[in-house]
BALOBA-1460 file (C-alpha; in Angstrom, 3 decimals):
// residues 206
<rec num="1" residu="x" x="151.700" y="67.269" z="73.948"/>
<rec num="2" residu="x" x="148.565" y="65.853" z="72.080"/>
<rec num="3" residu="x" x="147.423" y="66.304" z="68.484"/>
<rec num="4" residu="x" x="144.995" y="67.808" z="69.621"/>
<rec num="5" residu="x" x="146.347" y="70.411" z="71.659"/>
<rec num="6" residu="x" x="148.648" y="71.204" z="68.852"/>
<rec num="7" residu="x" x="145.710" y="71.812" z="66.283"/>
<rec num="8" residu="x" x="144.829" y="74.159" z="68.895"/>
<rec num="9" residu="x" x="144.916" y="78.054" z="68.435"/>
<rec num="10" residu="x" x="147.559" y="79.602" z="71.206"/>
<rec num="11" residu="x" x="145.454" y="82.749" z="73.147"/>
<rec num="12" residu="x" x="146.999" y="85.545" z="75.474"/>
<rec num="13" residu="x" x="145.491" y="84.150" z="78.232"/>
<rec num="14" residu="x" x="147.359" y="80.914" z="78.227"/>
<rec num="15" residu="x" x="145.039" y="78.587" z="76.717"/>
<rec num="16" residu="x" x="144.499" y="77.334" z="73.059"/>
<rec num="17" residu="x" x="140.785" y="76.878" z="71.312"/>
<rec num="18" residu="x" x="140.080" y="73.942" z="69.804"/>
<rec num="19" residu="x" x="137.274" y="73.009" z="67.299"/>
<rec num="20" residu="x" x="134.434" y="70.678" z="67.644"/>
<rec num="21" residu="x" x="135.859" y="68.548" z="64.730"/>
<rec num="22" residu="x" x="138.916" y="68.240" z="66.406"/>
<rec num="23" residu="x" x="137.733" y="67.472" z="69.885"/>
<rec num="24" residu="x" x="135.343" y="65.148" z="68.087"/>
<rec num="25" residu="x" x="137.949" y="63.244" z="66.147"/>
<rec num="26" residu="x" x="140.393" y="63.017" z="69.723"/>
<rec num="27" residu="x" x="137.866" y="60.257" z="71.335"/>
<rec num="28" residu="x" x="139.020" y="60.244" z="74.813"/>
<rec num="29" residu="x" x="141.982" y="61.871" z="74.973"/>
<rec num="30" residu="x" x="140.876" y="65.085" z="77.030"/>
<rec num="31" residu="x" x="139.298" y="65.694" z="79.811"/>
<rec num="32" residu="x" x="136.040" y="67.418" z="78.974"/>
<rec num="33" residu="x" x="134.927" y="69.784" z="82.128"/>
<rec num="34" residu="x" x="131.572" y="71.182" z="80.731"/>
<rec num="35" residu="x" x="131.071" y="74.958" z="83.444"/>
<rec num="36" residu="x" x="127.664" y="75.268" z="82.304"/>
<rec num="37" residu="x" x="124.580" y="75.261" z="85.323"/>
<rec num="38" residu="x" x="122.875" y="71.765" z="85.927"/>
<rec num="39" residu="x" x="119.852" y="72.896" z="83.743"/>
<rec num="40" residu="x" x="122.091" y="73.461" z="80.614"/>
<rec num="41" residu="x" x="123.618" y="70.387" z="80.829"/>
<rec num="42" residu="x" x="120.783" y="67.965" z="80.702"/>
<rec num="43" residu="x" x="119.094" y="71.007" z="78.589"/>
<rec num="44" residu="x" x="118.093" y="71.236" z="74.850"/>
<rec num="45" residu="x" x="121.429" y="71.403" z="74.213"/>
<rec num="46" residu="x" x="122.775" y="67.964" z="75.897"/>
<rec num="47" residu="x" x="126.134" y="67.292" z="76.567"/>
<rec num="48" residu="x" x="129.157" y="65.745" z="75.092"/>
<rec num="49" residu="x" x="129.759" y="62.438" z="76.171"/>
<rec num="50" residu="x" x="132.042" y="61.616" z="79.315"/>
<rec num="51" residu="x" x="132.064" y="65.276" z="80.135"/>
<rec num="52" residu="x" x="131.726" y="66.168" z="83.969"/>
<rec num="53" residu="x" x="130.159" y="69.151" z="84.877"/>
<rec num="54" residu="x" x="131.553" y="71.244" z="86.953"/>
<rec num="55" residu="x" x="129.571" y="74.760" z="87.086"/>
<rec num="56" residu="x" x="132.079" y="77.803" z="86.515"/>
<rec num="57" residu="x" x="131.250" y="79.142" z="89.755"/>
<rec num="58" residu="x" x="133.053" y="76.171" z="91.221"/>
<rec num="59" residu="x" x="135.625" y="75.389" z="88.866"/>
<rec num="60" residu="x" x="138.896" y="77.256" z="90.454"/>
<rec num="61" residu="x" x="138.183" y="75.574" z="94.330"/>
<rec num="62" residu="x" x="137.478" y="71.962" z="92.408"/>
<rec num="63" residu="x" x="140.898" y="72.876" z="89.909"/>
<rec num="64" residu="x" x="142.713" y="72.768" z="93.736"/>
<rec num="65" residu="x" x="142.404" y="68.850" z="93.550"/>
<rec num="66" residu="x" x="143.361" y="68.471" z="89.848"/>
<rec num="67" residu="x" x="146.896" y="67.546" z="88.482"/>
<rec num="68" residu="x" x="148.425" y="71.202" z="87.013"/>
<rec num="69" residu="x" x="149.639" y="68.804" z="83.638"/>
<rec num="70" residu="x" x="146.072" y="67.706" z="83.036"/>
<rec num="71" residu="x" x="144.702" y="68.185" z="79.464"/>
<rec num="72" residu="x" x="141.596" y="70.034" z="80.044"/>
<rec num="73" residu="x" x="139.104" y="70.944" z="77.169"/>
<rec num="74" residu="x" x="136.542" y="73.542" z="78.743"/>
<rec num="75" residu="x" x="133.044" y="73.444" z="77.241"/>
<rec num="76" residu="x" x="130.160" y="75.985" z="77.403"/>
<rec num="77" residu="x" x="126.834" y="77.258" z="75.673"/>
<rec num="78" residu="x" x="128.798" y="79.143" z="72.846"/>
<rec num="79" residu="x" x="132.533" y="79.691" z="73.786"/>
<rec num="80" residu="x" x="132.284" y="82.229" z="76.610"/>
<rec num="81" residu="x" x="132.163" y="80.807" z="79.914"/>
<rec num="82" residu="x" x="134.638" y="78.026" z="78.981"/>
<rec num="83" residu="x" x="136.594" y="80.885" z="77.738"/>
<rec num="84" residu="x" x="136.797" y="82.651" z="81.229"/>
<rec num="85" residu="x" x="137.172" y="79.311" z="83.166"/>
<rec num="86" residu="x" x="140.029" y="78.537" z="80.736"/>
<rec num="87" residu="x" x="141.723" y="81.118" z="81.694"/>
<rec num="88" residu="x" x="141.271" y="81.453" z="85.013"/>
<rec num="89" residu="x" x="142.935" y="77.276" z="84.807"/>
<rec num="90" residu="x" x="146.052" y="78.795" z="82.991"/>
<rec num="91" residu="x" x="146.568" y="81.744" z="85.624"/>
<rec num="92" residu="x" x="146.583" y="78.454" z="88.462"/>
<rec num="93" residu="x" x="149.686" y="76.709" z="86.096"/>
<rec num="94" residu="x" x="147.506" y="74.538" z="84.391"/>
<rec num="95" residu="x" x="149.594" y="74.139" z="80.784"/>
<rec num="96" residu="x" x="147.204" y="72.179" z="79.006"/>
<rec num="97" residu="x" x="143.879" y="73.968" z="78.861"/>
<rec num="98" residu="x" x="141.739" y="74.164" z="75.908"/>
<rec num="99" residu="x" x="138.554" y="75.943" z="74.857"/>
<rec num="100" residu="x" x="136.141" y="74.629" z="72.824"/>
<rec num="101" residu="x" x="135.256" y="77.271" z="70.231"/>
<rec num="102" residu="x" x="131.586" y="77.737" z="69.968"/>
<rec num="103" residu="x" x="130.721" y="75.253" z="72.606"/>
<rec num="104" residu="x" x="127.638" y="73.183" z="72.378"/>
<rec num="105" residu="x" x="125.836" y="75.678" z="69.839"/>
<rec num="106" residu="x" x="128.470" y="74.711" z="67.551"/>
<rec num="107" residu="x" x="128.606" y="70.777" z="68.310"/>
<rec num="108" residu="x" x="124.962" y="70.190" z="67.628"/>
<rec num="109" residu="x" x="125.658" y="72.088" z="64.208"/>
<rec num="110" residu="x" x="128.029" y="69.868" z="63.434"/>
<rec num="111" residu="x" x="125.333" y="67.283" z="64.065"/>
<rec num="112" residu="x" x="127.980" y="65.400" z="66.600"/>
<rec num="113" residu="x" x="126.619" y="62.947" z="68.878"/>
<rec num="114" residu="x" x="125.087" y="64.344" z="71.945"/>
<rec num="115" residu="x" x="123.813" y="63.069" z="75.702"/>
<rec num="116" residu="x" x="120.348" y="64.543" z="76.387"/>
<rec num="117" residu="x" x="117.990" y="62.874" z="79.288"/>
<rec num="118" residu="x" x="115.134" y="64.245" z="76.718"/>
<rec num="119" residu="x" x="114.898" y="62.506" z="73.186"/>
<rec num="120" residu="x" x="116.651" y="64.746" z="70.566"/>
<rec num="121" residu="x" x="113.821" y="67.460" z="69.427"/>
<rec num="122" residu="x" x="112.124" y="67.506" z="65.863"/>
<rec num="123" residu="x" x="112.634" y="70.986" z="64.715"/>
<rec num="124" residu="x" x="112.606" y="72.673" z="61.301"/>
<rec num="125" residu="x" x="113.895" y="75.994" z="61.031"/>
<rec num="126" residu="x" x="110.225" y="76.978" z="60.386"/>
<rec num="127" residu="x" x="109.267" y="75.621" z="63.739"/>
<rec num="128" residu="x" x="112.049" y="78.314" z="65.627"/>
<rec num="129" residu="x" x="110.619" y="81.171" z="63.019"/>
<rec num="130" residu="x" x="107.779" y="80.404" z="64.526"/>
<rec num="131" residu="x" x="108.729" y="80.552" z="68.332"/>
<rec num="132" residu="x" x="110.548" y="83.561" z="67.547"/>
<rec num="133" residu="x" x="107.475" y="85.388" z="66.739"/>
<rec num="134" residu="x" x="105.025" y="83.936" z="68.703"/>
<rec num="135" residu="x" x="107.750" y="85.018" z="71.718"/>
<rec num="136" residu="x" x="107.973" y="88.621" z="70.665"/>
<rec num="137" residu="x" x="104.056" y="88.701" z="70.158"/>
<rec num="138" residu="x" x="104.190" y="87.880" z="74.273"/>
<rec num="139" residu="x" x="106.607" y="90.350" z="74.690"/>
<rec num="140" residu="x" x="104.552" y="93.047" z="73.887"/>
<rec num="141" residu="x" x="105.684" y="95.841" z="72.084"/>
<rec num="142" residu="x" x="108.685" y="94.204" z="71.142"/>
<rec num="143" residu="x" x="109.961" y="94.575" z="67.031"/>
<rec num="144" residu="x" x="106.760" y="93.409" z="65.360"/>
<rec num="145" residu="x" x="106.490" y="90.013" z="62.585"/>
<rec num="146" residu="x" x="106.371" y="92.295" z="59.867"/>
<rec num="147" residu="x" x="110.322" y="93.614" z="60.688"/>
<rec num="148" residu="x" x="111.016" y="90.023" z="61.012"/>
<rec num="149" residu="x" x="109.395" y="88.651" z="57.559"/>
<rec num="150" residu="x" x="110.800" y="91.616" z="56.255"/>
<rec num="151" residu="x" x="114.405" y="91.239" z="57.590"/>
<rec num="152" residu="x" x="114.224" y="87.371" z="55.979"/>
<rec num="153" residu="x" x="112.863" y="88.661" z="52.630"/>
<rec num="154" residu="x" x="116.163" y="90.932" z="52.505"/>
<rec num="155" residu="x" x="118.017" y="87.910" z="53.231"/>
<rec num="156" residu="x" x="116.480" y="86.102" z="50.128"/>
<rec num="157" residu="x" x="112.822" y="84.765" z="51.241"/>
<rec num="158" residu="x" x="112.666" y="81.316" z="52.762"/>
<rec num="159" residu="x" x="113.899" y="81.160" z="55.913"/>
<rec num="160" residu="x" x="117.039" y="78.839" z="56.046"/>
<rec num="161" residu="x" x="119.421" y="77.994" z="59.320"/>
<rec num="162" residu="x" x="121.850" y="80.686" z="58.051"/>
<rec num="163" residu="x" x="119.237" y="83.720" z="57.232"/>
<rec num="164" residu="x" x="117.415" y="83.043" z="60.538"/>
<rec num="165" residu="x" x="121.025" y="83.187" z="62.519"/>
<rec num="166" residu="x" x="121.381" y="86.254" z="60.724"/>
<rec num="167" residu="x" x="118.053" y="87.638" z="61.923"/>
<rec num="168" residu="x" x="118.674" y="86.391" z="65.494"/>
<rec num="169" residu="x" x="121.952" y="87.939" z="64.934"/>
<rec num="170" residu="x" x="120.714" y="91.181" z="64.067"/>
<rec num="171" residu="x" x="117.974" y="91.402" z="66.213"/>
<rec num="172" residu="x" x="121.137" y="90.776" z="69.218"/>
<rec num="173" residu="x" x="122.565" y="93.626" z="68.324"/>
<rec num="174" residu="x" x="119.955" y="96.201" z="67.484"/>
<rec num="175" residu="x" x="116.874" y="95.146" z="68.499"/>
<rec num="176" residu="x" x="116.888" y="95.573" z="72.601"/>
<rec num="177" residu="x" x="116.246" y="99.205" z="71.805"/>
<rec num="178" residu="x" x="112.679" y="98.190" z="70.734"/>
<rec num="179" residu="x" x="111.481" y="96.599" z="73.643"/>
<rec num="180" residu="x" x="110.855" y="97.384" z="77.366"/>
<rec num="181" residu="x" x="112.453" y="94.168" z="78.926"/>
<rec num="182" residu="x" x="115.351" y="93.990" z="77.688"/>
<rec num="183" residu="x" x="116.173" y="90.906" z="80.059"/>
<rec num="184" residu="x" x="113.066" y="88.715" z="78.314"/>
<rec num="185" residu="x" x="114.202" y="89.892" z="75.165"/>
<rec num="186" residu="x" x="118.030" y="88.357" z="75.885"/>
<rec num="187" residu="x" x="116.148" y="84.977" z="76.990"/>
<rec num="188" residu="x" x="113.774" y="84.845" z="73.905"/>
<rec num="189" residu="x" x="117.144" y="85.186" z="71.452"/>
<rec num="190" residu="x" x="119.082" y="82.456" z="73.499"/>
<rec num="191" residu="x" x="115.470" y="80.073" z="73.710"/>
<rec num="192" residu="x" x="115.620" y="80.458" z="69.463"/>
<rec num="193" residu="x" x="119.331" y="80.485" z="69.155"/>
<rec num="194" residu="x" x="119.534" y="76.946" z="70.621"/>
<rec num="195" residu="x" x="116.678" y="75.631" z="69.331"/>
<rec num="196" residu="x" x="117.939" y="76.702" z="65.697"/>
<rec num="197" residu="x" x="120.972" y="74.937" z="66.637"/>
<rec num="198" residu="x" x="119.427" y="71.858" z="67.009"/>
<rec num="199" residu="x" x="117.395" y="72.231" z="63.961"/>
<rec num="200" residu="x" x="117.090" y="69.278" z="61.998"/>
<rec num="201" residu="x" x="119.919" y="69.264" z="59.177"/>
<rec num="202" residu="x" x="117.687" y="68.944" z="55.895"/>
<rec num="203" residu="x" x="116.104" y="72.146" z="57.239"/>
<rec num="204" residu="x" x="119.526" y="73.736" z="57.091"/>
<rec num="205" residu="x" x="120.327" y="73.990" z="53.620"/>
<rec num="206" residu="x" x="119.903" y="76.616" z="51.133"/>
């Protein structure tokens, strides 16, 4: 059993999470199986470095082929996905499967190295403040700038990384019940959500 799978925290479901730190500080001692679609992968996002994708939608008929003692780190957008394909590896008799928690939202956070076909964006947290609105102004009826200025005010003024997650965060959980399209609305928070991620770090602090 690795390190790293030891750092790991045990779930019901027969896998263990791991955190980007960890899986960062392993080098190559996992196999990284990133479930995401094509688009994600070479995406705004990236990808981690010697991961193979393997979309989740394939990943139990490709699992067929792999050794059952294989130690398997499962990567995703934010956690989920690699969640479910974890799982559904540990219900095959894979014993070694890990999740990485957060998934790539979290690794570019970190500011860990990252694979993009695309050079690395140069974003300010302004710059997704101001996608965010412009977004919901072409949306149409959607929760107006002045609820959003106003929700960053109450989180002390400037907008920072952290107050305009909490917005984002906020807005996830209340704010489909002020537009029509929901659906548009759901793309528009995951369009900021990574591009806050991959914010540039001086824009972070505060």
């Amino acid at each position: 059993m690795s390190e790293l799978y030891e750092k790991g925290t045990p779930r019901a479901e027969g896998y263990r999470d791991v955190e980007v730190t960890a899986l960062a500080a392993a080098g190559d001692s996992a196999w990284r199986v990133d479930v995401r679609e094509p688009s994600e992968f070479n995406g705004i996002l990236g990808h981690i470095a010697g991961a193979e994708l393997i979309p989740l939608s394939t990943v139990e008929a490709t699992a067929e082929r792999w050794p059952r003692e294989a130690e398997l780190v499962v990567v995703c957008r934010s956690g989920a996905r690699s969640g479910r394909a974890a799982a559904q590896l540990a219900r095959k008799g894979f014993t070694r499967v890990m999740n990485l928690r957060g998934g790539m939202l979290a690794w570019n956070e970190a500011g860990l190295p990252v694979v993009r076909t695309e050079p690395e964006p140069q974003l300010a947290v302004t710059d997704v403040l101001d996608t965010l609105l412009a977004r919901m102004r072409e949306l149409g009826g959607g929760v107006p700038a002045t609820t959003l200025h106003g929700m960053l005010k109450a989180h002390g003024g400037s907008p920072t990384h952290v107050q305009l997650l909490s917005v984002l965060e906020l807005l996830q959980t209340a704010g489909q019940v002020a537009v029509k399209d929901s659906g548009a609305f759901e793309r528009v928070l995951r369009e900021c959500r990574d591009l806050l991620a991959v914010s540039r770090p001086e824009a972070r602090a505060g």
